[in-house]
Every structure is written in C-alpha cells, then in structure tokens.
HTML snippet that shows the backbone in 3Dmol.js (N, CA, C, O; Angstrom):
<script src="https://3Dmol.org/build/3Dmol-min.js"></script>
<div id="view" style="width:600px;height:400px;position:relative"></div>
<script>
const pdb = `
ATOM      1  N   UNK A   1      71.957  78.063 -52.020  1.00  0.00           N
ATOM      2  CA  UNK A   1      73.313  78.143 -51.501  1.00  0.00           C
ATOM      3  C   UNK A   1      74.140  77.041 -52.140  1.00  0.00           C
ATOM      4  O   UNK A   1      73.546  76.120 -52.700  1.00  0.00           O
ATOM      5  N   UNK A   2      75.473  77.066 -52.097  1.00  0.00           N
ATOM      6  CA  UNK A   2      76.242  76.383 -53.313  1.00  0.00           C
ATOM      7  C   UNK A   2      76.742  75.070 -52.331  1.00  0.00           C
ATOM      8  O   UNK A   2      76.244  74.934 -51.214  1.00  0.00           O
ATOM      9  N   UNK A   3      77.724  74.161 -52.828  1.00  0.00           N
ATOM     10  CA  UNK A   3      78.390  73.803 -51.947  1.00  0.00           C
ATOM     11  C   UNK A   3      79.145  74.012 -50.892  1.00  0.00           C
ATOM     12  O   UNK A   3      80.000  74.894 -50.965  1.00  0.00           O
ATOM     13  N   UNK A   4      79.010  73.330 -49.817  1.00  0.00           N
ATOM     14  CA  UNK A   4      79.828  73.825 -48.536  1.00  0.00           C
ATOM     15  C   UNK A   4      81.495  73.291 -48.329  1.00  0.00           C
ATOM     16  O   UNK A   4      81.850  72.132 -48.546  1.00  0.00           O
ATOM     17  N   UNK A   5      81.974  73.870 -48.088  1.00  0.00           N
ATOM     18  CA  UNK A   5      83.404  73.895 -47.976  1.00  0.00           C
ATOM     19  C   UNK A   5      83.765  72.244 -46.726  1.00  0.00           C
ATOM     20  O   UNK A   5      83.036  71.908 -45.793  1.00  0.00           O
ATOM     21  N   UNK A   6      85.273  71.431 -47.237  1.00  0.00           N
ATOM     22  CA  UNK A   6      85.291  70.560 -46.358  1.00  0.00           C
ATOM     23  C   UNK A   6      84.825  71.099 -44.616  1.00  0.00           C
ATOM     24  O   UNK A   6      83.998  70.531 -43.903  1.00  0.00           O
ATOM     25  N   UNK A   7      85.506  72.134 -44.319  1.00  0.00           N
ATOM     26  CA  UNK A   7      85.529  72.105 -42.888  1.00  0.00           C
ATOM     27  C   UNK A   7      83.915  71.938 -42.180  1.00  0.00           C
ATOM     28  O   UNK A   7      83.622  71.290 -41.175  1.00  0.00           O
ATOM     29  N   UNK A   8      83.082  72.678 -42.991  1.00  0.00           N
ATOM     30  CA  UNK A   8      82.008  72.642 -42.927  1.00  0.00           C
ATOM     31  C   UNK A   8      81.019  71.630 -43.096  1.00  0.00           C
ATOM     32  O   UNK A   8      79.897  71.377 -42.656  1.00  0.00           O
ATOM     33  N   UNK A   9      81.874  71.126 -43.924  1.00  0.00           N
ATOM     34  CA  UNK A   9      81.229  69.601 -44.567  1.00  0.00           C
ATOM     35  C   UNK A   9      81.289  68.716 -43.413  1.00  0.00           C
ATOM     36  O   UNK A   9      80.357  67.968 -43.116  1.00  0.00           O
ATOM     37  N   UNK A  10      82.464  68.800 -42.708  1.00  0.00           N
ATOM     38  CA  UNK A  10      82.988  67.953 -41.641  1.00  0.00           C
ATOM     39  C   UNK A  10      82.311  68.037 -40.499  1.00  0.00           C
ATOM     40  O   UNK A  10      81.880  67.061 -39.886  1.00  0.00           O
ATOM     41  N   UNK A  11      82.193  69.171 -40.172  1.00  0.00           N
ATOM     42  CA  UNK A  11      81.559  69.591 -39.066  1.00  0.00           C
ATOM     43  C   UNK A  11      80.142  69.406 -38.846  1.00  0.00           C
ATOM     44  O   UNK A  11      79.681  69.076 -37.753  1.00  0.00           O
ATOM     45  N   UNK A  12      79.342  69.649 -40.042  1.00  0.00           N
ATOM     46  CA  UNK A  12      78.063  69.153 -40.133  1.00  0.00           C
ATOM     47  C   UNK A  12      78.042  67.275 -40.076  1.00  0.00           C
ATOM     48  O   UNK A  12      77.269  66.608 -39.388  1.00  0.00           O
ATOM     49  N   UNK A  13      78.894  66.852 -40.810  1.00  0.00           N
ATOM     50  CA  UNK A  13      78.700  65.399 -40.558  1.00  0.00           C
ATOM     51  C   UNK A  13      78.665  64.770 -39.075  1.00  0.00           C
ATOM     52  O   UNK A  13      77.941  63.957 -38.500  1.00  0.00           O
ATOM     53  N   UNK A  14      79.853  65.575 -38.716  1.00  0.00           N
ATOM     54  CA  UNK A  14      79.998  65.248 -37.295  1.00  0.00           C
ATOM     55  C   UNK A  14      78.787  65.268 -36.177  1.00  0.00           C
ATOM     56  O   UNK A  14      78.468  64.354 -35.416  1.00  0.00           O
ATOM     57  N   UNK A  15      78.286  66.405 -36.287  1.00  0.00           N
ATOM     58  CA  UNK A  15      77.248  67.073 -35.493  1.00  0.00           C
ATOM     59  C   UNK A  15      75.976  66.266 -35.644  1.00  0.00           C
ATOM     60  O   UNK A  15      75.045  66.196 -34.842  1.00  0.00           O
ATOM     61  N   UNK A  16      76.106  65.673 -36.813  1.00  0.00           N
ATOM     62  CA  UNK A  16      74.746  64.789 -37.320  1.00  0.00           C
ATOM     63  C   UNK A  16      74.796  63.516 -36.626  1.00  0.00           C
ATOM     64  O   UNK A  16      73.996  63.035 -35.823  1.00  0.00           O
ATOM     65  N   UNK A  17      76.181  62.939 -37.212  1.00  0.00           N
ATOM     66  CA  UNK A  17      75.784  61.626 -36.156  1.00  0.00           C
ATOM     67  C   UNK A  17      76.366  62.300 -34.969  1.00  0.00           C
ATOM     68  O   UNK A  17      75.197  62.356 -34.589  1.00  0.00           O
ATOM     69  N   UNK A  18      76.943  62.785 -34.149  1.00  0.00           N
ATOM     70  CA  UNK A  18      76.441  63.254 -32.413  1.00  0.00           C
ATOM     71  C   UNK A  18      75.284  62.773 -32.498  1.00  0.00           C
ATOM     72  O   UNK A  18      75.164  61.648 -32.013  1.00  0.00           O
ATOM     73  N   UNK A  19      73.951  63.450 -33.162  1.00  0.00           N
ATOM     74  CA  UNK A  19      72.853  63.773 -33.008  1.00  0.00           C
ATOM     75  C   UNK A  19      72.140  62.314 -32.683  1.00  0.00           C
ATOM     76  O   UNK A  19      71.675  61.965 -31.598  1.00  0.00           O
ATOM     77  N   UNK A  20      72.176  61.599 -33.846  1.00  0.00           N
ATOM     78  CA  UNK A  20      71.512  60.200 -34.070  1.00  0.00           C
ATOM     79  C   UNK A  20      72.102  59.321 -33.274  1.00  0.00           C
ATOM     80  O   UNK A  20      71.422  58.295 -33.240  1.00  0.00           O
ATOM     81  N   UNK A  21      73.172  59.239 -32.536  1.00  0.00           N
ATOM     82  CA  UNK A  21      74.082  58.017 -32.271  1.00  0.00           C
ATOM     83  C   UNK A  21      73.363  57.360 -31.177  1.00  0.00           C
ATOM     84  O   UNK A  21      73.384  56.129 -31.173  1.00  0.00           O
ATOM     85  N   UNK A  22      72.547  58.152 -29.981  1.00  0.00           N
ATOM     86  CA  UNK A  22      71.657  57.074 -29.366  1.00  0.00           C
ATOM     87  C   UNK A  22      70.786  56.276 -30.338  1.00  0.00           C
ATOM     88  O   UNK A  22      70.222  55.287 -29.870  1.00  0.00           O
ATOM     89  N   UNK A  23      70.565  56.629 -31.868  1.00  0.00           N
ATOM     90  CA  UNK A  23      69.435  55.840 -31.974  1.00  0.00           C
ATOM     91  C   UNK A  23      69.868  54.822 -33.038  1.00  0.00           C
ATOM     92  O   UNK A  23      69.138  54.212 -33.819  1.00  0.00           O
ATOM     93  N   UNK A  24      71.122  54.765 -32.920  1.00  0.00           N
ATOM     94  CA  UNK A  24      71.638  53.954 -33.971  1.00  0.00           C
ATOM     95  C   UNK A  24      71.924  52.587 -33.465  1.00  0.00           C
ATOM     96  O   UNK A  24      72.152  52.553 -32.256  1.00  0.00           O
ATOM     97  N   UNK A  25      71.979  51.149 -34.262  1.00  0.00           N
ATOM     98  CA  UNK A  25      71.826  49.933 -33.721  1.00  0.00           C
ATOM     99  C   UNK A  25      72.985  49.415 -33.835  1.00  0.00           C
ATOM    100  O   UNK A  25      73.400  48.536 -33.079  1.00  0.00           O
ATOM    101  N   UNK A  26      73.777  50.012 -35.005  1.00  0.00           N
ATOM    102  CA  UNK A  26      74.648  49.190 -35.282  1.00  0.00           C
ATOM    103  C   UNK A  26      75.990  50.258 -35.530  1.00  0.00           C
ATOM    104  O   UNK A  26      76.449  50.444 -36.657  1.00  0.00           O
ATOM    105  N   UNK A  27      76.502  50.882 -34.378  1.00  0.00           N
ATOM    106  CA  UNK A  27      76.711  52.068 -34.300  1.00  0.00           C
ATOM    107  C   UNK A  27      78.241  52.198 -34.198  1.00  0.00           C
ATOM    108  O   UNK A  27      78.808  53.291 -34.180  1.00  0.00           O
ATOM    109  N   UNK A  28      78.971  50.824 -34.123  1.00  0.00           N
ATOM    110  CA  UNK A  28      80.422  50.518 -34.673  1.00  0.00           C
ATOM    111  C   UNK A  28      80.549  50.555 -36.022  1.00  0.00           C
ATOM    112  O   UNK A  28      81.560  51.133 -36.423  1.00  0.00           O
ATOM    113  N   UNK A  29      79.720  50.047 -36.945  1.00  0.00           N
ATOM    114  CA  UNK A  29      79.869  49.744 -38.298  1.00  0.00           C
ATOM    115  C   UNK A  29      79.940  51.384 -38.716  1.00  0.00           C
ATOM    116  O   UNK A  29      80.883  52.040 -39.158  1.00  0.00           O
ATOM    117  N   UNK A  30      78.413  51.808 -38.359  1.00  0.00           N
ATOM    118  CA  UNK A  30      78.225  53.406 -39.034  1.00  0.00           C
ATOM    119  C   UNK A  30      79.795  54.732 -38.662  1.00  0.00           C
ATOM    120  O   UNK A  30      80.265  55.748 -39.174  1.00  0.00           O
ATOM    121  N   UNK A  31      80.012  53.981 -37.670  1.00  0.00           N
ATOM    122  CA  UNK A  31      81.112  55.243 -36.806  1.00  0.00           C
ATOM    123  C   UNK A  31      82.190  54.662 -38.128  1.00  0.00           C
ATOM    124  O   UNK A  31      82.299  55.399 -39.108  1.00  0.00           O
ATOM    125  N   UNK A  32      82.709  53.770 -38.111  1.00  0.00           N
ATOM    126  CA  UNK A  32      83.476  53.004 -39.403  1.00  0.00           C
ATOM    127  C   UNK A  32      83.458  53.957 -40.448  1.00  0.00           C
ATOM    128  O   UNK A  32      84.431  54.552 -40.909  1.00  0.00           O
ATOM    129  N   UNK A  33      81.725  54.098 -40.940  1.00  0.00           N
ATOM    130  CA  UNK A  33      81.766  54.445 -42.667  1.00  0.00           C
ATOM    131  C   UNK A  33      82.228  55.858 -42.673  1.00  0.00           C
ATOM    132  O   UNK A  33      82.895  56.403 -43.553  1.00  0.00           O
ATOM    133  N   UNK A  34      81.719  56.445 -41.413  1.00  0.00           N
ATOM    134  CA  UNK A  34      81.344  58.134 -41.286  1.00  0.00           C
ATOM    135  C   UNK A  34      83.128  58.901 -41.454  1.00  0.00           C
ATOM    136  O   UNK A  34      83.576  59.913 -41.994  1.00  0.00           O
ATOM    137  N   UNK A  35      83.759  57.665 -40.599  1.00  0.00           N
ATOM    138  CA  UNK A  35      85.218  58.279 -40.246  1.00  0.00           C
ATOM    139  C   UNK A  35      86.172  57.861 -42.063  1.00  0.00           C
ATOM    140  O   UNK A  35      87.214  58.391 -42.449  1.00  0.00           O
ATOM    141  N   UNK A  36      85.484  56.971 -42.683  1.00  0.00           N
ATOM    142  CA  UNK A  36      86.186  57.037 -44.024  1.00  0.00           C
ATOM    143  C   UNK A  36      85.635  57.978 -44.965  1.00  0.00           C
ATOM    144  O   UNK A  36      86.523  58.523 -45.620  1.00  0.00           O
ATOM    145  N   UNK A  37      84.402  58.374 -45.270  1.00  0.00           N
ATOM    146  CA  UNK A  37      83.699  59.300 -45.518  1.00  0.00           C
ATOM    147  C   UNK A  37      84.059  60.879 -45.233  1.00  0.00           C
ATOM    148  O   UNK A  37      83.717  61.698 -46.085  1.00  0.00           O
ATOM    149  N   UNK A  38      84.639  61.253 -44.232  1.00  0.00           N
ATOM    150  CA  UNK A  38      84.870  62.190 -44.024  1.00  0.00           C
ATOM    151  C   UNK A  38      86.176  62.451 -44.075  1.00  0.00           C
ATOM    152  O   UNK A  38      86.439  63.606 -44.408  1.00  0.00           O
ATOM    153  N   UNK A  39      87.095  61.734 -43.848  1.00  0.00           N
ATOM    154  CA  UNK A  39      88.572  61.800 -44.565  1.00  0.00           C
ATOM    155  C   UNK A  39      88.061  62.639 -46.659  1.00  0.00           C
ATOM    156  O   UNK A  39      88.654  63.668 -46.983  1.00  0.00           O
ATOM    157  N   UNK A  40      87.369  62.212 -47.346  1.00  0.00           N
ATOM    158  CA  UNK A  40      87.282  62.689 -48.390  1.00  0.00           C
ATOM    159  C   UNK A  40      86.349  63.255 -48.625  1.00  0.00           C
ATOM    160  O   UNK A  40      85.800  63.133 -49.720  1.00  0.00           O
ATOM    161  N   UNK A  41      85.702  64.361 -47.293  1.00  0.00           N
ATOM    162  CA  UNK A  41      84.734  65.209 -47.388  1.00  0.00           C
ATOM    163  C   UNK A  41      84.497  66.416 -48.055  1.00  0.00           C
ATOM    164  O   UNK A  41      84.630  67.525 -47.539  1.00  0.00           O
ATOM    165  N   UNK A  42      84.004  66.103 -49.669  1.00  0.00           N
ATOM    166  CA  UNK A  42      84.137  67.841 -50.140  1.00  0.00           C
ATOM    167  C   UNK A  42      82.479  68.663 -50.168  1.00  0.00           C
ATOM    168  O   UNK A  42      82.201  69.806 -50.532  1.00  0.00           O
ATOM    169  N   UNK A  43      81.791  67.819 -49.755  1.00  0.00           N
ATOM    170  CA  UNK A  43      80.229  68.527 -49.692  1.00  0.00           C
ATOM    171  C   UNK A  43      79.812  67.862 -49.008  1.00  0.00           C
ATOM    172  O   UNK A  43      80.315  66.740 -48.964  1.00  0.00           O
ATOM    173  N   UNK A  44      78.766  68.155 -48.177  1.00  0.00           N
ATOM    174  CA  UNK A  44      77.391  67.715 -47.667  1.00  0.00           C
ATOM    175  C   UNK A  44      76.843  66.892 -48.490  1.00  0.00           C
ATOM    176  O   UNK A  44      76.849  65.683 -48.259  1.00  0.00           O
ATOM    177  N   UNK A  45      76.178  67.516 -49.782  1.00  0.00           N
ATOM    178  CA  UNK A  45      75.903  66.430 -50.919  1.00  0.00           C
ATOM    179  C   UNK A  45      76.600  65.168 -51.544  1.00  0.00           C
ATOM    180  O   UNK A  45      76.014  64.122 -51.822  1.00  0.00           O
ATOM    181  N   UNK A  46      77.906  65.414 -51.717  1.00  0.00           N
ATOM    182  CA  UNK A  46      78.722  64.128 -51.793  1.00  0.00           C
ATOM    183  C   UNK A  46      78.835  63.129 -50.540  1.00  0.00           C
ATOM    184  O   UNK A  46      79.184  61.950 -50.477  1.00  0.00           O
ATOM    185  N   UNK A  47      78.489  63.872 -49.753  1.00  0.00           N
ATOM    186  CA  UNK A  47      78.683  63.030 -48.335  1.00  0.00           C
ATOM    187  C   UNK A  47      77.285  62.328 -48.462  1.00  0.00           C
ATOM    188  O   UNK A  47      77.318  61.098 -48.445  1.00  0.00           O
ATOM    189  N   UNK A  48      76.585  62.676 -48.533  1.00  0.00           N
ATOM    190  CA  UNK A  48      75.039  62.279 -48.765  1.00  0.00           C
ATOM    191  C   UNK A  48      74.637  60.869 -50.049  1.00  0.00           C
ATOM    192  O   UNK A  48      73.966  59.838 -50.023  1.00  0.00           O
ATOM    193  N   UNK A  49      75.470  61.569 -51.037  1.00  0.00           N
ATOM    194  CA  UNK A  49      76.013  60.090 -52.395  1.00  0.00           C
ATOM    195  C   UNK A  49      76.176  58.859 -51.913  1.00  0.00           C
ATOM    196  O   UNK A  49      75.585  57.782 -51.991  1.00  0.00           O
ATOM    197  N   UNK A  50      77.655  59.527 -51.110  1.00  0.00           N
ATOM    198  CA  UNK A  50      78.316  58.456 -50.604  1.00  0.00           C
ATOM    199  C   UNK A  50      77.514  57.104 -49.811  1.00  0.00           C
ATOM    200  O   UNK A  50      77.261  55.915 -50.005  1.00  0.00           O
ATOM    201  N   UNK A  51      77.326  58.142 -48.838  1.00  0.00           N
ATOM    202  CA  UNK A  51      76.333  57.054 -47.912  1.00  0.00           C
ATOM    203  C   UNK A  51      75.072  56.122 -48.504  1.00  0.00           C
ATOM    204  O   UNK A  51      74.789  54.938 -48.321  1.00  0.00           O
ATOM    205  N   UNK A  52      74.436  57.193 -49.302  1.00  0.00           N
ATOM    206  CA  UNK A  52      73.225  56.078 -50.164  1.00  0.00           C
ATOM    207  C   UNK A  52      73.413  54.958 -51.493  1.00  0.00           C
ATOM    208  O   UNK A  52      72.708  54.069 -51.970  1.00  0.00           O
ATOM    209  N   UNK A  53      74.917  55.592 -51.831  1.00  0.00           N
ATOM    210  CA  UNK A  53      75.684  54.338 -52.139  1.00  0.00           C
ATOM    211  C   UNK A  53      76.189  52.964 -51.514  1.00  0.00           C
ATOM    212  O   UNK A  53      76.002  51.886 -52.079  1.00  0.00           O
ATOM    213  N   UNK A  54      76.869  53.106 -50.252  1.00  0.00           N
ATOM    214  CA  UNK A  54      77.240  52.253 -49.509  1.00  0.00           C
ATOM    215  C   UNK A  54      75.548  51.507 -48.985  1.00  0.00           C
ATOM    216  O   UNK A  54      75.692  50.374 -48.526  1.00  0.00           O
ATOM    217  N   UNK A  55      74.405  51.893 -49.006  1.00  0.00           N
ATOM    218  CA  UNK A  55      73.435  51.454 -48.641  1.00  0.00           C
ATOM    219  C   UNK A  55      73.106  50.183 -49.172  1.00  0.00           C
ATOM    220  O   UNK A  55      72.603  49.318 -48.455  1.00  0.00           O
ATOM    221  N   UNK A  56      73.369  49.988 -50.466  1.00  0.00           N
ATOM    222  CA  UNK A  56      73.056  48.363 -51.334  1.00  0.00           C
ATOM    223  C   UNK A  56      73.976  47.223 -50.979  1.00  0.00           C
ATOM    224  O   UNK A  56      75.199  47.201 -51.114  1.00  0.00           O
ATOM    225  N   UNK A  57      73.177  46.265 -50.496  1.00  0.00           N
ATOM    226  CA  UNK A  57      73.140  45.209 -50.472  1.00  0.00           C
ATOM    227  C   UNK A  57      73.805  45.159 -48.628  1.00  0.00           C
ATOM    228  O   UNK A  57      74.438  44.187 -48.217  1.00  0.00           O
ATOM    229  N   UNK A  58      73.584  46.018 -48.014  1.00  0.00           N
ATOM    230  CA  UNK A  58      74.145  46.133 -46.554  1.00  0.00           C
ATOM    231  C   UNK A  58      73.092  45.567 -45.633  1.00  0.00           C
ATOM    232  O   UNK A  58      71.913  45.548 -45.986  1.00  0.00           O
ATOM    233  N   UNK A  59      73.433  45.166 -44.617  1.00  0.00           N
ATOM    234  CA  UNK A  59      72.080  44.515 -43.711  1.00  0.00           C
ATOM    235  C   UNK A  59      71.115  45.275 -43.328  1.00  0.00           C
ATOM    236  O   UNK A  59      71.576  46.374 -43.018  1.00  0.00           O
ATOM    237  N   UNK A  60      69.222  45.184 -43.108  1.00  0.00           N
ATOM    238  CA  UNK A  60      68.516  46.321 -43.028  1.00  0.00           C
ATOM    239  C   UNK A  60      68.507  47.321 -42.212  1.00  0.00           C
ATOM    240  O   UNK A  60      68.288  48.498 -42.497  1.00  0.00           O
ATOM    241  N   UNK A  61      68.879  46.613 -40.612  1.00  0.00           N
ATOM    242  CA  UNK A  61      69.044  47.731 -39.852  1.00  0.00           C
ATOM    243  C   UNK A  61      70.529  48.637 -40.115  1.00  0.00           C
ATOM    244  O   UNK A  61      70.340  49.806 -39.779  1.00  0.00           O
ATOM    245  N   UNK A  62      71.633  48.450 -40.512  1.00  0.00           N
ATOM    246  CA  UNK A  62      72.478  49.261 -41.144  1.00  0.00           C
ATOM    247  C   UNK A  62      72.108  50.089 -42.100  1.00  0.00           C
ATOM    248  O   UNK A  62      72.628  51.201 -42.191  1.00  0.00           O
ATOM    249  N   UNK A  63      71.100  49.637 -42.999  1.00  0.00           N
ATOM    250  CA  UNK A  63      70.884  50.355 -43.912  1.00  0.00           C
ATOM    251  C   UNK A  63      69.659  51.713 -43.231  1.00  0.00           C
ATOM    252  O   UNK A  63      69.771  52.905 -43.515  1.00  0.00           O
ATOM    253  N   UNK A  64      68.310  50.994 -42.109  1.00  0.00           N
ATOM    254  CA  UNK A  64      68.263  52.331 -41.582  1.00  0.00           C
ATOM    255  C   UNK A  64      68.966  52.997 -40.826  1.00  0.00           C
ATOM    256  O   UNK A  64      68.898  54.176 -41.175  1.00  0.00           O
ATOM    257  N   UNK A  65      69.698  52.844 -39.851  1.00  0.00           N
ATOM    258  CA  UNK A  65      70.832  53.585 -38.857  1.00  0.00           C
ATOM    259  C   UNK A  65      71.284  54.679 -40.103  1.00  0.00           C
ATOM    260  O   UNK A  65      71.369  55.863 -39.779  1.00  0.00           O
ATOM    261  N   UNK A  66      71.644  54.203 -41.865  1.00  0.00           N
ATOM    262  CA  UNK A  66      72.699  54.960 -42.585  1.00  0.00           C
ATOM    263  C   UNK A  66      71.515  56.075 -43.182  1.00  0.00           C
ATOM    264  O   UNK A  66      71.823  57.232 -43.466  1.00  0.00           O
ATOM    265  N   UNK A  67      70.537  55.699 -43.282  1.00  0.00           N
ATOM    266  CA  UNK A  67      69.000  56.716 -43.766  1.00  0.00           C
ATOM    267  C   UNK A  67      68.372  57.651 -42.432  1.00  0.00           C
ATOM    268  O   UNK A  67      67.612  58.618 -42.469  1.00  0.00           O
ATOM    269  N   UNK A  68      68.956  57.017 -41.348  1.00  0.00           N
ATOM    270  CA  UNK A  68      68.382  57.991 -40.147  1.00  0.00           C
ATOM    271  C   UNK A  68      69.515  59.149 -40.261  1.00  0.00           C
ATOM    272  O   UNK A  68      69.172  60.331 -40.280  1.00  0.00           O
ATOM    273  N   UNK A  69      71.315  58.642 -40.361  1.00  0.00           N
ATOM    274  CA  UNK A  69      71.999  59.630 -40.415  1.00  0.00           C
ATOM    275  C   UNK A  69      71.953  60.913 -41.657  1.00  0.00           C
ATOM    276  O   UNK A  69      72.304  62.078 -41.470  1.00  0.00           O
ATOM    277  N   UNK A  70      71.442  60.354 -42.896  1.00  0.00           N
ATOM    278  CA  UNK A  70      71.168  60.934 -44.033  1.00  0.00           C
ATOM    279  C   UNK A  70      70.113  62.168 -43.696  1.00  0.00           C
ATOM    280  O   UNK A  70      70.205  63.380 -43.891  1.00  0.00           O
ATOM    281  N   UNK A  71      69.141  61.406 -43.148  1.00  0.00           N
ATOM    282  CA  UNK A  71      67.963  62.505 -42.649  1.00  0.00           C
ATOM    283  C   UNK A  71      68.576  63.547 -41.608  1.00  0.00           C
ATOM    284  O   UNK A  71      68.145  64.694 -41.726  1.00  0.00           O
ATOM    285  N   UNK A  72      69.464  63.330 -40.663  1.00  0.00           N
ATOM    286  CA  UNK A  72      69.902  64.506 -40.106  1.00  0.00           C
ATOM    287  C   UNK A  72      70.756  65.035 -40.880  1.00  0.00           C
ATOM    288  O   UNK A  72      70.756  66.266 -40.902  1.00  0.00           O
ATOM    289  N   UNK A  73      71.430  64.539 -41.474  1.00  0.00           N
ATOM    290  CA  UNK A  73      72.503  65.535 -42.070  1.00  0.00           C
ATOM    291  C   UNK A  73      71.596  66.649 -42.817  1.00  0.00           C
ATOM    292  O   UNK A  73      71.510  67.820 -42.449  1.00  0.00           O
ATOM    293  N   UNK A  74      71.020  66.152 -43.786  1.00  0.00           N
ATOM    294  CA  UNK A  74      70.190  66.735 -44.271  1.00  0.00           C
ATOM    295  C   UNK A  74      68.864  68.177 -43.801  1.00  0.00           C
ATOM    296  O   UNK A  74      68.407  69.083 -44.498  1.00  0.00           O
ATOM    297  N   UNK A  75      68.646  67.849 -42.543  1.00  0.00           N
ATOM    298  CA  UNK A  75      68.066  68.642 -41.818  1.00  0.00           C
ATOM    299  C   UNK A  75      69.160  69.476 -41.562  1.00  0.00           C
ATOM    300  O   UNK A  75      68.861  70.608 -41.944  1.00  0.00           O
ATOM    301  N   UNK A  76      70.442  69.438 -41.030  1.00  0.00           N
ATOM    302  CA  UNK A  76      71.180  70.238 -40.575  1.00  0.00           C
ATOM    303  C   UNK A  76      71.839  71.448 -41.570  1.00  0.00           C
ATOM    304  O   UNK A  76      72.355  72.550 -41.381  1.00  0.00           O
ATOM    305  N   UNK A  77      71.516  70.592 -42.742  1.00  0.00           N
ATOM    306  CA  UNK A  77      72.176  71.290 -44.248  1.00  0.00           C
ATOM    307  C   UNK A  77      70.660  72.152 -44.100  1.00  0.00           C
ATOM    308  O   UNK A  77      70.804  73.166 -43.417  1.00  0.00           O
ATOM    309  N   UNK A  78      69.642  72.001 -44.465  1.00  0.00           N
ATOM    310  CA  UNK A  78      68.944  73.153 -44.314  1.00  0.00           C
ATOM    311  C   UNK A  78      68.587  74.008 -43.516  1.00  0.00           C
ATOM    312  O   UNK A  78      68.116  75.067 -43.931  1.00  0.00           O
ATOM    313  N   UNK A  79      68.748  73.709 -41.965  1.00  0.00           N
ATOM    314  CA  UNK A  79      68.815  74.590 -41.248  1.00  0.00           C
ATOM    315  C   UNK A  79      70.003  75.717 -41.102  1.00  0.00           C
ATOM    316  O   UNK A  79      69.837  76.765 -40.478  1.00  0.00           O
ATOM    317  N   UNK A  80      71.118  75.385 -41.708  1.00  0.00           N
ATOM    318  CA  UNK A  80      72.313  76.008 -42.006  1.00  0.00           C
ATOM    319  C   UNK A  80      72.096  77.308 -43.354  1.00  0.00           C
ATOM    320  O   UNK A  80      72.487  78.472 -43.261  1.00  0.00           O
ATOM    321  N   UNK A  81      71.355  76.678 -44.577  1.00  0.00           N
ATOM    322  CA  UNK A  81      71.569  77.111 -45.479  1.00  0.00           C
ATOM    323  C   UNK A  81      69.885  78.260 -45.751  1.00  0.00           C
ATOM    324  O   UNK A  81      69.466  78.979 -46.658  1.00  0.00           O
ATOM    325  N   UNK A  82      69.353  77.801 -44.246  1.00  0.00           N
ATOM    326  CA  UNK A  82      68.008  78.963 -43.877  1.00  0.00           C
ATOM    327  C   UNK A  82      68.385  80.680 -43.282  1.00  0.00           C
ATOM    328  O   UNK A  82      68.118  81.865 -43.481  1.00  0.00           O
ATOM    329  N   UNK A  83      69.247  79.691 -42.374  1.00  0.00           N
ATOM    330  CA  UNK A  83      69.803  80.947 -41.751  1.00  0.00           C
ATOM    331  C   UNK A  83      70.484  82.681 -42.454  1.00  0.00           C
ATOM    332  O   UNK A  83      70.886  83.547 -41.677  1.00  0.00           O
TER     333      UNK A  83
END
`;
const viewer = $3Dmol.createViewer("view");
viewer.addModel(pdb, "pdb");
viewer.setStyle({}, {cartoon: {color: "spectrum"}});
viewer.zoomTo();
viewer.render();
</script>
C-alpha cells in the first residue's frame, strides 16, 4: 500500500500516542514534538523519519517514550494497511 494521505496520516498519529500516553515519562516534551510533527504531516513514514531524527542526542528516557510512540504508530500503519 502506498503512502497515506495527511488526514490519515494525522489521525493515525493521533490515535498512536492516545494509545501510549499512559506509558510515556516525559509526556509534555513528546505531546510538544507530535503537535509540530503533525502540522507537516504528509505520511506515516515521514512522520516516522521525523521522529527517529529528533531522537539524537535527546535524553534516554525521551528517546524511549519517542521509540515506544514509533512502535505504535507503526503497528497501527500495519494493521490499517492489512485490512
């Protein structure tokens, strides 16, 4: 399946962190990246760039909170693109 369209893009991001946000530590910073991130949402996959970009040189538990959200998004992109 090809790239997904912003709205979709958006909506999956969204739904992802819903998902994770109890398990996130540092969950002001991440709400931060997600809401600039998604202002210039044109894929799932770029959204996915993005974030494992912003990952270097960030503090560790930020950096897992931003790999736990990656992993759902990611799950959600294939459960989407199963269907």
């Amino acid at each position: 399946m090809g790239e997904s369209p912003p709205s979709d893009c958006k909506e999956t991001i969204r739904s992802a962190f819903d998902n994770v946000a109890a398990h996130i530590s540092n969950l002001a910073s991440l709400q931060i990246a997600v809401d600039e991130i998604m202002t210039e949402c044109i894929s799932i996959d770029s959204v996915v760039r993005d974030l494992e970009s912003r990952m270097d040189g960030v503090e560790i538990t930020l950096r897992t909170d931003m790999r736990i959200l990656i992993n759902e998004i990611q799950h959600q992109k294939d459960r989407k693109s199963s269907r």
